[in-house]
C-alpha positions as CSV (number, residue, x, y, z in Angstrom):
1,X,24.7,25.8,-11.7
2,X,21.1,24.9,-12.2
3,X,20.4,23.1,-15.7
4,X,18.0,24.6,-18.4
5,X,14.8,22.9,-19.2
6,X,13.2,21.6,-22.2
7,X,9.9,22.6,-20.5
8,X,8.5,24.6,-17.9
9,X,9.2,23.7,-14.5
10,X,5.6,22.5,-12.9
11,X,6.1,24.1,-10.0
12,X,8.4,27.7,-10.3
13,X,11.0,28.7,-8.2
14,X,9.5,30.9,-5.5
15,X,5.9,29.6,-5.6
16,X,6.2,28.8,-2.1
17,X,8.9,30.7,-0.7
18,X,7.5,33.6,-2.0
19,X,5.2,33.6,0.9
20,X,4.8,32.3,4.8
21,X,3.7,28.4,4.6
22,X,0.2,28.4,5.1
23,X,-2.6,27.2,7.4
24,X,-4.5,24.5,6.0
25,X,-7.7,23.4,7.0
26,X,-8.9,19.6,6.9
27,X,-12.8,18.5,7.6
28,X,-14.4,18.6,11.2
29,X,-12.5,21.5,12.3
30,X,-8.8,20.0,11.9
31,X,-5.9,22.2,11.1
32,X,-2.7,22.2,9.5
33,X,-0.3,24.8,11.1
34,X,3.5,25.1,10.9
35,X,5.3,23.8,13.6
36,X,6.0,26.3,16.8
37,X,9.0,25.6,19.4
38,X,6.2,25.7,21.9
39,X,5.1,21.7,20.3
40,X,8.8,20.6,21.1
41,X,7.5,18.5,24.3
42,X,4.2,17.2,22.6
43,X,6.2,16.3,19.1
44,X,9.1,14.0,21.6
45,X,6.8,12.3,23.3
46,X,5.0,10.8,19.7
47,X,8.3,9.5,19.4
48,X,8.5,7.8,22.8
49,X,5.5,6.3,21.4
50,X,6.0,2.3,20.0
51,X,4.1,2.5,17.2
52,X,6.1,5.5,16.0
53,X,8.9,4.1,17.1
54,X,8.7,1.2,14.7
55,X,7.7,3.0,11.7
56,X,10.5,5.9,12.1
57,X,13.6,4.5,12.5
58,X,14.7,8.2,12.8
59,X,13.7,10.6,15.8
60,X,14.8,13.3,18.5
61,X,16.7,12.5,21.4
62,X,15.2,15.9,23.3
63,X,13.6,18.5,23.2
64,X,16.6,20.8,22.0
65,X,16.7,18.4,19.3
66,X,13.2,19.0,18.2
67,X,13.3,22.6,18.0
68,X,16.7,22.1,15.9
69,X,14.1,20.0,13.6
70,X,11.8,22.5,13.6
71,X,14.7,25.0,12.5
72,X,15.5,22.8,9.6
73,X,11.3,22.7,8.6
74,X,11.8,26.5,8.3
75,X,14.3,26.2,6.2
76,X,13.6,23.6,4.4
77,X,10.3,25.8,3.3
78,X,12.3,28.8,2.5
79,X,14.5,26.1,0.4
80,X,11.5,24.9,-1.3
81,X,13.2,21.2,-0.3
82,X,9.7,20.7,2.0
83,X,7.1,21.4,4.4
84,X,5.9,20.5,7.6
85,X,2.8,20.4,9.6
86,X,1.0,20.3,13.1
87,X,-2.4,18.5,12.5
88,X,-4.3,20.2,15.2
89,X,-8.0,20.5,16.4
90,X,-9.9,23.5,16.8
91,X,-8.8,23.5,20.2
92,X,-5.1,24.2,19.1
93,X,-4.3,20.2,20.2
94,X,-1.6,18.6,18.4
95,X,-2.9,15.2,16.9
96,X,-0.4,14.6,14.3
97,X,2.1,15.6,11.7
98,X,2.0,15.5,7.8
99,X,4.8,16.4,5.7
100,X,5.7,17.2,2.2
101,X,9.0,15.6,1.6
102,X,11.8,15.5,-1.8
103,X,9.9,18.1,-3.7
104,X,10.8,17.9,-7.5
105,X,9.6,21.4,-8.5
106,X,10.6,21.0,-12.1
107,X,8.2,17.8,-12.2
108,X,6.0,18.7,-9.7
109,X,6.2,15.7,-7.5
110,X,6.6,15.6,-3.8
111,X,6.4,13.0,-1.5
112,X,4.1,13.1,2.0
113,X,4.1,11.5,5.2
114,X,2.6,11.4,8.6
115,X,1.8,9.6,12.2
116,X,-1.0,10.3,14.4
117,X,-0.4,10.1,18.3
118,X,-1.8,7.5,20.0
119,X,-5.1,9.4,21.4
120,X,-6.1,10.5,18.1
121,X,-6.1,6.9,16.4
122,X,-8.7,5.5,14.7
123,X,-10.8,8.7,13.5
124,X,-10.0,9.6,10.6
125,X,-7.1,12.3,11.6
126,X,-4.4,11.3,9.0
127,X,-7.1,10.5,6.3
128,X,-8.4,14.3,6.7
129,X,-5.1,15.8,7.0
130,X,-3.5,14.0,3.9
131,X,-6.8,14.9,1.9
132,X,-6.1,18.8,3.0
133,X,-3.1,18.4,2.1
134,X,-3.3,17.0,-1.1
135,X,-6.0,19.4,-2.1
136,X,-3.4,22.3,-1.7
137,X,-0.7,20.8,-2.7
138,X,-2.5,19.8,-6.1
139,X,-4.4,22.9,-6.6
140,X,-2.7,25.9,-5.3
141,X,0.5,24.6,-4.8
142,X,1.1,23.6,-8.3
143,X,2.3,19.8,-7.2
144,X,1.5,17.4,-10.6
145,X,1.8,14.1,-8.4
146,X,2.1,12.9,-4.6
147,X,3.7,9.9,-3.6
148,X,3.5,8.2,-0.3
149,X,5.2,4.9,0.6
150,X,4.6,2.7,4.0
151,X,5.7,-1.2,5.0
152,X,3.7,-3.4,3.8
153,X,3.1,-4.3,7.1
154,X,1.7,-1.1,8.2
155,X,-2.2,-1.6,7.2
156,X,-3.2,1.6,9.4
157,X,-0.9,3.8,6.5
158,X,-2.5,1.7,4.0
159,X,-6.1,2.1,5.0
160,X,-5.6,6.1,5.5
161,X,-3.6,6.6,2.0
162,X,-6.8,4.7,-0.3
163,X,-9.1,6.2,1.9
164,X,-7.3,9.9,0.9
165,X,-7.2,9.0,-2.6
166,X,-3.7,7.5,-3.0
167,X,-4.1,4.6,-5.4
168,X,-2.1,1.8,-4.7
169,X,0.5,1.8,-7.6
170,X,2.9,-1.4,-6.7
171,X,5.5,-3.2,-4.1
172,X,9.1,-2.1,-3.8
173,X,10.6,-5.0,-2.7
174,X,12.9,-5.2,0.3
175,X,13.0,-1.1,-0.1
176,X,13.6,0.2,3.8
177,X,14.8,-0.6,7.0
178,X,12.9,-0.5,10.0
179,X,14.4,-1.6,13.7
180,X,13.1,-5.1,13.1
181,X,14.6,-5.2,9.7
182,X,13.9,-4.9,5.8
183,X,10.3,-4.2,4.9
184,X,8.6,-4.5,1.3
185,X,7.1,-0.9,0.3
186,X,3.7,-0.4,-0.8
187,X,3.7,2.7,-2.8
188,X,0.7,5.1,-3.4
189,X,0.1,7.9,-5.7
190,X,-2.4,10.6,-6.5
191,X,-2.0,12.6,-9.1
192,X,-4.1,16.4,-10.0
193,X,-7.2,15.4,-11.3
194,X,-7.7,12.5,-9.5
């Protein structure tokens, strides 16, 4: 049983549900699309990828496995527990994935996150995709606040979340494991109105 407020929830039941997710569009003719079962093949191979590998410590073993993921993205939408992306080009290329992760609807927080495959790097893909994002998520979407956490380690993440207007809040110490051990977090925030 669901608990009553004091106040409004930020975001209300059904605000996304309600309707298919949408198609977002980022700068330079980059899109955000839902994932199709027809990406299983291009969304295994970013995690055969080392980089990828050694920031996700979770990933598919095949291809049957990614469309079960994709599954679970549809429902997770429907849910209202997420939502996932394709950053594709006008061409229809997957370059990357962003995702909206934990949503709090009642506060109005969610938290995002994202990888770019290797050919895409160093362009300014998950810097236009998490702006797109955030715009939505901030604006039509209802979201108060976004959170987004990376190693400290990872200066690629870091770069692309100032860049996208994440302000660098603090450092959760010792916060996640990655194959090569525990990592310090950085974590980033940007709020509506920033």
């Amino acid at each position: 049983m669901r608990s009553i407020l004091s106040t409004p929830p930020a975001v209300p039941a059904g605000t996304l549900a309600g309707g298919p997710q949408p198609v977002l569009s980022a700068s330079d003719g980059l899109f955000l699309r839902p994932w199709e079962d027809t990406d299983a093949a291009v969304f295994l191979s970013a995690y055969r990828d080392p980089e990828i590998q050694h920031w996700h410590t979770r990933r598919p073993a095949s291809e049957g496995q990614v469309r079960e993921w994709f599954e679970h993205y549809r429902q997770d939408w429907m849910r209202e527990t997420g939502a996932h992306w394709a950053v594709a080009d006008g061409a229809g290329e997957v370059l990357g994935r962003i995702a909206l992760r934990g949503l709090n609807l009642d506060d109005g927080v969610a938290g995002c996150a994202y990888w770019v495959l290797p050919a895409a790097r160093g362009v300014g893909v998950a810097s236009r995709a998490l702006t797109a994002l955030s715009v939505w998520a901030l604006g039509a979407a209802g979201f108060h606040r976004l959170e987004l956490d990376h190693s400290t380690r990872n200066g690629a993440s870091c770069r692309v979340a100032v860049k996208s207007g994440f302000v660098l809040e603090g450092t959760k110490r010792s916060d996640a494991v990655h194959a090569d051990g525990r990592h310090d977090m950085h974590l980033h925030a940007r709020i509506r109105g920033d």
